[in-house]
C-alpha positions in Angstrom: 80.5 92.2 96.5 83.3 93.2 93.6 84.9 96.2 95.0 87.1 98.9 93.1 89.5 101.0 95.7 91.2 104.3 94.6 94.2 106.3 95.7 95.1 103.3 97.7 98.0 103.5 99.7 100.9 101.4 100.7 99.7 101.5 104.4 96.3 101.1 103.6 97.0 97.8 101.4 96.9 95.6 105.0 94.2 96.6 106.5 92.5 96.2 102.5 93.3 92.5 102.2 92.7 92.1 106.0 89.0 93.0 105.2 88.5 91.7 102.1 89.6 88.0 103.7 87.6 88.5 106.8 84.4 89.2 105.0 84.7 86.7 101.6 84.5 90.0 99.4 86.7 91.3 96.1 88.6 94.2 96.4 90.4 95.3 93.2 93.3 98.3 94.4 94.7 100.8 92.0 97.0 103.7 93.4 95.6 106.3 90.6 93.3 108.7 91.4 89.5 108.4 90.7 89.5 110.9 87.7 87.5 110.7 84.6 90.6 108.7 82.9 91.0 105.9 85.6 87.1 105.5 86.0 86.7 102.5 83.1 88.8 100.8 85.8 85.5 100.0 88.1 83.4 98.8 84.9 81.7 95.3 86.7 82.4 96.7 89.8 79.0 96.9 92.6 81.2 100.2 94.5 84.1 101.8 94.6 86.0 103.8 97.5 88.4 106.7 97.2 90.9 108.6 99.2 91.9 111.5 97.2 91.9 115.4 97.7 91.4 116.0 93.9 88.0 117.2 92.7 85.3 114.4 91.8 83.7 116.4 89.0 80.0 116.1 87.6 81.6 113.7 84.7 82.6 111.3 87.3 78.8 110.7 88.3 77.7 110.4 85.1 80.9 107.8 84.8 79.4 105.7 87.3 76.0 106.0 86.0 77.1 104.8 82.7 78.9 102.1 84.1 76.3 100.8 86.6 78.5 101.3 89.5 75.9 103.4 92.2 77.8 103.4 95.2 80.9 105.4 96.1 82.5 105.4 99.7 85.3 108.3 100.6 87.7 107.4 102.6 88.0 110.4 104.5 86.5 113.3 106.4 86.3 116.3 103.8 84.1 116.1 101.3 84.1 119.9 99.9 85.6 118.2 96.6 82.1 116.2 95.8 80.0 117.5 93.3 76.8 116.0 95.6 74.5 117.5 93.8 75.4 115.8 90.9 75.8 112.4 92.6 72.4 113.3 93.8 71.3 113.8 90.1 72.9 110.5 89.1 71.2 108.4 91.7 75.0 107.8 93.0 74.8 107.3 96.8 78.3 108.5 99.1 79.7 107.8 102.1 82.5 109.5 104.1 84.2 108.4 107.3 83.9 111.5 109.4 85.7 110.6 112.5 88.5 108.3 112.1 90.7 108.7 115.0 89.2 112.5 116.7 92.4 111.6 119.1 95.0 111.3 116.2 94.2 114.6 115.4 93.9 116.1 118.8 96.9 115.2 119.7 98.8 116.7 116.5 97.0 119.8 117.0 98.7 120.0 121.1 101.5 118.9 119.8 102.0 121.8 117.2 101.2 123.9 120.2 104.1 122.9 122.1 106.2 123.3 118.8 105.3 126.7 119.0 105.6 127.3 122.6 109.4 126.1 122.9 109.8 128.2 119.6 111.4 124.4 118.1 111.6 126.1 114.7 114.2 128.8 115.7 116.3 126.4 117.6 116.1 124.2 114.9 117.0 126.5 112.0 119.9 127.9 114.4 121.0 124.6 114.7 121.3 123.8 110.9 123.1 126.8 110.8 126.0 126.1 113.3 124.7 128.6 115.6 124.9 126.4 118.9 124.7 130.1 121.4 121.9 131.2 119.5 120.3 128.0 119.4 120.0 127.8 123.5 118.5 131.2 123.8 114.7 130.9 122.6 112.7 130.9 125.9 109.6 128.8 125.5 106.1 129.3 127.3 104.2 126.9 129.3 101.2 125.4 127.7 99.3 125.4 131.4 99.5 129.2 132.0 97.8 129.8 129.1 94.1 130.5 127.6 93.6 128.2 125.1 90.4 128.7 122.2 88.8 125.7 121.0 87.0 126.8 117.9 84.4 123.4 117.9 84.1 121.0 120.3 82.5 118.1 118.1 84.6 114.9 118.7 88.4 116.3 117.8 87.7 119.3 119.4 86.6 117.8 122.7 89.8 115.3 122.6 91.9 118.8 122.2 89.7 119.9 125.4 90.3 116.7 127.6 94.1 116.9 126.6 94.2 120.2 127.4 92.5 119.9 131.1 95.7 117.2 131.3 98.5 120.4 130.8 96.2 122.5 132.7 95.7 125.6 130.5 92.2 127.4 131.0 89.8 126.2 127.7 87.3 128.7 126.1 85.0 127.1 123.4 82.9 129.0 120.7 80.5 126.6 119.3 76.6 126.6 118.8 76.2 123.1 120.4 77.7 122.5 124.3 80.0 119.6 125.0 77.9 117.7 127.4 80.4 115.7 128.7 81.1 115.8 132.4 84.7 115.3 132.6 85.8 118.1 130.3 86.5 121.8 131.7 86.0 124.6 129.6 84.2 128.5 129.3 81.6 129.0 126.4 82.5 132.3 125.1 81.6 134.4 121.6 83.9 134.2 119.0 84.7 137.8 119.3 86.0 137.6 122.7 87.7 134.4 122.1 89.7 136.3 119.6 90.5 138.5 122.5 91.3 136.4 125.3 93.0 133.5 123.6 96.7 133.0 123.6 96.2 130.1 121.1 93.8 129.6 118.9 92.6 126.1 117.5 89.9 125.1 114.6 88.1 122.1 114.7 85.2 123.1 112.1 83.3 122.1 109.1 84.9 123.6 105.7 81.4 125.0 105.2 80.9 128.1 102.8 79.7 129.8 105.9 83.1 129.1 107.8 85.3 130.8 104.5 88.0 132.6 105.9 86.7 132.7 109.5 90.3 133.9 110.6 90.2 136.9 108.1 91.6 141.0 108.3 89.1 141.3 111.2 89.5 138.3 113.5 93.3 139.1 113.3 93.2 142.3 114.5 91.1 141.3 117.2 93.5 139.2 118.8 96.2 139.5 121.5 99.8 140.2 120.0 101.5 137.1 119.7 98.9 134.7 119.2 99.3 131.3 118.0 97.2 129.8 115.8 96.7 125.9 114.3 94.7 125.0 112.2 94.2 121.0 111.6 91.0 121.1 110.5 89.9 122.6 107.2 92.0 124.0 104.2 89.3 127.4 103.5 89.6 128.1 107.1 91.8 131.0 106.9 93.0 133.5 104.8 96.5 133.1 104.2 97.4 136.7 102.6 96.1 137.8 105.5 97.4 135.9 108.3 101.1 136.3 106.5 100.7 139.9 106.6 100.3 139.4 110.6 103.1 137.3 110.7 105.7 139.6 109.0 104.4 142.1 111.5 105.0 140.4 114.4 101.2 140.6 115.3 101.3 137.2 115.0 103.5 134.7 117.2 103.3 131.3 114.9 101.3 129.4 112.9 100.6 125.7 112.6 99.4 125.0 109.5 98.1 121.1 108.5 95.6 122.0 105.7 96.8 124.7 103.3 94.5 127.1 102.3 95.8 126.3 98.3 96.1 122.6 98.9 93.3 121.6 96.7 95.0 122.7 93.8 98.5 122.3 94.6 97.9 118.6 94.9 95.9 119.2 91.5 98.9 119.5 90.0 101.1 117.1 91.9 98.5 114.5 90.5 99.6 115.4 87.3 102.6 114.6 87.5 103.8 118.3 88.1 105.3 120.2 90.7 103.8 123.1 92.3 104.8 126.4 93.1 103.3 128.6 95.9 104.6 131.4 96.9 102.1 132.0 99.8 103.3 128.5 101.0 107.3 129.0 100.0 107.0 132.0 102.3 105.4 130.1 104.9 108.2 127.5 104.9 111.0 129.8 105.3 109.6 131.1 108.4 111.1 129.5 111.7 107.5 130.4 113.8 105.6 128.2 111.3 105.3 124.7 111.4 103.6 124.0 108.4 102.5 120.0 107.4 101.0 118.2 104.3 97.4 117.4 105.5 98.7 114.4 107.9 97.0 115.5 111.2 95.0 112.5 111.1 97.9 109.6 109.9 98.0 107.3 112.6 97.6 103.3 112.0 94.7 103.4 114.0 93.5 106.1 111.7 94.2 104.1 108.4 92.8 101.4 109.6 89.3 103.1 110.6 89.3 104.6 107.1 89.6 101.9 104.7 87.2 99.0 107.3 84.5 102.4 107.6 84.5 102.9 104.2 83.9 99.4 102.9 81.6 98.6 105.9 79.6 101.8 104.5 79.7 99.7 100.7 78.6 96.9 102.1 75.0 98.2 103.7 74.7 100.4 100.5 75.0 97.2 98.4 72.0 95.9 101.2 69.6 98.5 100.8 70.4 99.6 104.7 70.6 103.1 105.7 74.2 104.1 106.5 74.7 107.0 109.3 77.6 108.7 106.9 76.1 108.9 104.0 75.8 112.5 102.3 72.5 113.9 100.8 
């Protein structure tokens, strides 16, 4: 099978040639985006994979179409940037890789809780600024005496659960469908009086419409003063506006931010070859009680790895005329 890889990394480029070696295939890698420029690139090509946060429009479809190229495997989780429908349209079957490392992100989402805890931003920014007795004097919190809310307990969320039970802090879950495994300890709660118990708050849901702004005006002022919240999991998640306004206020204790609500079309414009300005995210940055990080929850090597071997794998049963578990309809 003649392959045609997108957005390709230098860390991905191993585990590429790896593959490719292993299972007598081509793979052709370009570092440019799939956009409606770049897609002549995959004419003679039986698929292509992408990793890339940019939209893939309607033209793209009809790109591959044209091109008799009918297969197209992401190379990541989100797929809220796929014009399915279209694809749909275009007899264009697509793959995602839903799961590559649940633990890689589990573990940056406790570890932003503990960034938060030991207030590591203040110390930090008294530090740069030569202020070594003010540095010492932000008291941190323990994450065992606390009540942690686990908004999802799919796979990442029930890592984030099983690390948790390790530190000891009590777990409340709000999610339609139970964890079932044995070892995990938890209390299924409603979301409104998650909001209400929790002393931090973590999302591991779907970007579904239905989930838009799920921490809005009303969640906030449902919760606790000094709430922490992190948010590793989708960028539409939260309202920003809103949750600065709580911030400012005090309301709010810290943030952890890993998908930006704006990110879509901030990296829109980095793609172009521009810079972007935010000044949601510029105030964000400034703030020592925010720890705020370019979508990389997920960027382990064993994550990589799982992304680029998934996503070809997926290819290769398309090119079959096998059913593949991760395809999106």
């Amino acid at each position: 099978m003649k392959i045609c890889a997108f957005g390709v990394r230098g860390d991905e480029v191993p585990y590429f040639q790896s593959w490719a070696a292993h299972t007598d295939n081509t793979v052709t890698l370009h570092t440019d985006y799939l956009t409606e420029q770049t897609l002549p690139l995959a004419a003679g090509y039986d698929g292509m994979t992408c990793f890339q946060t940019v939209p893939y429009a309607s033209t793209i479809f009809t790109g591959m179409q044209r091109l008799h190229v009918p297969f197209l495997a992401l190379r990541n989780a989100g797929f809220e940037n796929v014009d399915l429908p279209a694809a749909q349209a275009h007899a264009i079957r697509v793959s995602y890789v839903p799961a590559y490392s649940p633990r890689a992100i589990a573990e940056f989402a406790v570890m932003s809780m503990l960034y938060l805890l030991r207030q590591a931003g203040a110390v930090q920014t008294a530090l740069h600024d030569a202020d070594y007795p003010l540095a010492k004097t932000f008291i941190g919190r323990e994450l065992g005496d606390l009540t942690v809310g686990v908004v999802g307990s799919g796979r990442i969320g029930q890592a984030v659960i099983r690390i948790l039970n390790g530190f000891g802090a009590r777990v409340l879950i709000t999610d339609s469908h139970l964890p079932e495994a044995r070892d995990l300890s938890f209390t299924p709660v409603s979301f409104t009086e998650l909001l209400r118990q929790s002393d931090i708050l973590t999302l591991h849901i779907p970007g579904d419409p239905a989930n838009d702004n799920l921490l809005n005006e009303a969640a906030f002022a449902k919760m606790k003063a000094g709430t922490l919240i992190v948010n590793t999991a989708r960028p539409n998640l939260i309202d920003t506006a809103a949750m600065l306004m709580h911030l400012r206020s005090g309301k709010l204790g810290g943030v952890a931010i890993d998908t930006f609500e704006h990110e879509a079309d901030d990296l829109l414009q980095l793609a172009k070859g521009e810079t972007f300005t935010d000044p949601l995210w510029d105030e964000l940055l400034a703030m020592p009680n925010v720890m705020l990080s370019p979508h990389i929850a997920y960027y382990t090597d064993t994550a990589v790895r799982n992304m680029v071997v998934q996503s070809l794998d997926s290819l290769i049963a398309f090119h079959q005329g096998a059913s593949v578990a991760t395809e999106l309809t």
